[in-house]
C-alpha positions in Angstrom: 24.7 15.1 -16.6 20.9 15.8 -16.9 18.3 17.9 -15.2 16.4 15.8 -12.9 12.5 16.8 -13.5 10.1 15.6 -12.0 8.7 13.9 -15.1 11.7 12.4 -16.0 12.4 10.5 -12.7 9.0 9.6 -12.7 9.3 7.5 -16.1 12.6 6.2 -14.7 10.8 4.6 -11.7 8.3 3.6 -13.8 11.3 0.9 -15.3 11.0 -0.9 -11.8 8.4 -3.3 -12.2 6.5 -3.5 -8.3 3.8 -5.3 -7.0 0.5 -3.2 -6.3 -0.7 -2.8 -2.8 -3.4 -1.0 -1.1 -2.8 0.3 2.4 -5.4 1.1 4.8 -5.5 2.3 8.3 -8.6 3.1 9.9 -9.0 7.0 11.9 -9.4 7.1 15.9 -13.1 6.6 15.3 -13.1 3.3 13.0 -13.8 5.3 9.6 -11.9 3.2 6.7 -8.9 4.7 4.9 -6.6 3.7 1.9 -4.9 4.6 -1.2 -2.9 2.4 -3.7 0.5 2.4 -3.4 3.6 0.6 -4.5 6.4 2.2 -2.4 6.2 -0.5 -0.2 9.2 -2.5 1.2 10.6 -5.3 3.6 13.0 -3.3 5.6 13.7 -6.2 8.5 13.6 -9.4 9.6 14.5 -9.1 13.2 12.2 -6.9 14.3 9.9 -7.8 11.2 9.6 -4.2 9.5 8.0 -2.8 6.6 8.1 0.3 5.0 6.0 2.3 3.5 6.2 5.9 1.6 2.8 8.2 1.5 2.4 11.5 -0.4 2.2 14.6 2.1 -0.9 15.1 0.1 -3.0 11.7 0.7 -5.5 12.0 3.1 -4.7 9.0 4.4 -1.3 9.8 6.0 -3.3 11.9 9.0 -5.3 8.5 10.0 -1.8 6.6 9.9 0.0 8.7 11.9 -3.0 9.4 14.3 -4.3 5.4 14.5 -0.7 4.2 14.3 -1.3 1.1 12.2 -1.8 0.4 8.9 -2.4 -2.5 6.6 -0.4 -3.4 3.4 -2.5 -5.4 0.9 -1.1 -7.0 -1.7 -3.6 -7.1 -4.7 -4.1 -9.9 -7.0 -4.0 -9.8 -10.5 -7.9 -9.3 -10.9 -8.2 -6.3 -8.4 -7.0 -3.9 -10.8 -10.5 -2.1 -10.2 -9.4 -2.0 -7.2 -6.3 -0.8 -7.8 -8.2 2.1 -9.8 -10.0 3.3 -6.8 -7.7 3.2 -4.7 -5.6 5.9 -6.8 -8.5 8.2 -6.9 -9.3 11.0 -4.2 -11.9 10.8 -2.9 -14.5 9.9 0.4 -15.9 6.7 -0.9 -13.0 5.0 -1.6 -14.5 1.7 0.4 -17.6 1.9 -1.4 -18.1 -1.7 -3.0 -15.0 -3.0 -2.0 -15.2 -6.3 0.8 -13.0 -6.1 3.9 -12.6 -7.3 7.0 -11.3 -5.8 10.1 -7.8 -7.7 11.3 -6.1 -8.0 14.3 -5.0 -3.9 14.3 -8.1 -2.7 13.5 -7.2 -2.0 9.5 -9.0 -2.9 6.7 -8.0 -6.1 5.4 -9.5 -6.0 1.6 -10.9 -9.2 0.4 -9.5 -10.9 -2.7 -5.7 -9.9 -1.8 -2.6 -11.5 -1.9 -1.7 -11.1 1.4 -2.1 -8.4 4.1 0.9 -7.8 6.3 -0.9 -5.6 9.2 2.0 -3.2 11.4 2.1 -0.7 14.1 3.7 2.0 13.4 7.1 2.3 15.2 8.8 5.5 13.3 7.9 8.0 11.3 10.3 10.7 9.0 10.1 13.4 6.6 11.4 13.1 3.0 10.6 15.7 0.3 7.5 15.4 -1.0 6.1 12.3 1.6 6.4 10.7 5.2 8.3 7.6 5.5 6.8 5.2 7.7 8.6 2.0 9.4 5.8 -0.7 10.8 6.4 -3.6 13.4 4.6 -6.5 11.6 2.1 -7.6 13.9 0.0 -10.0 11.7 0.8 -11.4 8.5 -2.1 -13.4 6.3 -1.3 -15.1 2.8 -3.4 -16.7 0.6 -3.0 -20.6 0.5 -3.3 -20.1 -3.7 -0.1 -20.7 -4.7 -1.0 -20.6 -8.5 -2.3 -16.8 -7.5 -1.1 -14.1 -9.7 0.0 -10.5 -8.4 -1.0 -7.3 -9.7 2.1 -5.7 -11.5 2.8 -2.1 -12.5 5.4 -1.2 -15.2 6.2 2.0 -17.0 2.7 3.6 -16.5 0.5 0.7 -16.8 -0.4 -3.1 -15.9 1.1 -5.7 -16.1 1.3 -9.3 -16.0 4.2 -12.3 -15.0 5.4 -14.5 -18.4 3.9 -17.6 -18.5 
């Protein structure tokens, strides 16, 4: 048996390819919040629930929990600047990036994928983040279905095989 480091079950979760999302929320008073993220999950169809995991250090958990919705985006394989900012800390996060408002009040980030906007329903602690369980409340997908998604694998990009 190993020693489970940090480092080393961080390049193990780096073999599960995922999709790349942004979620946003917006604070009590309608300033914009996000942060990339890609431990995000289905977690129900009846209620419709997602899931989504958010360092105890991202200064976007505080607006989630306080607003009490937030906003997965899925990115598209050309967003990987945004992507990039996303990651970053950081007060101008929005700066240069398109959204609109949907039906929660989130950010809804032009160019996505899809944006499945939730209330938040539950909340728990877990290590290092908050797990938080959303009611789906809205769900908008692009018509493209020749759209590509933005992939991460082992550290990086990447793309689907043709």
């Amino acid at each position: 048996m190993n020693d489970i480091t940090p480092e080393l079950f961080r390049k193990a979760s780096g073999n599960w390819t995922t999709g790349v999302s942004v979620v946003t929320t917006s604070d009590v008073d309608g300033k914009p919040y996000g942060l990339t993220m890609n431990a995000v999950t289905s977690l129900s169809l009846n209620p419709p629930l997602f899931l989504i995991c958010v360092d105890n250090r991202s200064d976007t958990l505080e607006p989630i929990r306080r607003s009490g919705v937030f906003c997965i985006n899925v990115l598209a394989a050309a967003q990987q600047n945004v992507s990039n900012a996303f990651a970053k800390k950081g007060d101008d996060k929005f700066g240069g990036v398109s959204y609109e408002r949907g039906v929660t009040g989130a950010p809804l980030l032009t160019g996505r994928l899809m944006a499945v906007e939730c209330h938040v329903t539950a909340y728990h602690e877990a290590g290092d983040h908050k797990i938080f369980v959303g009611e789906v409340k809205n769900i908008d997908v692009d018509p493209d279905e020749t759209a590509q998604p933005l992939l991460y694998y082992r550290g990086r990009y990447a793309a689907l095989a043709p």
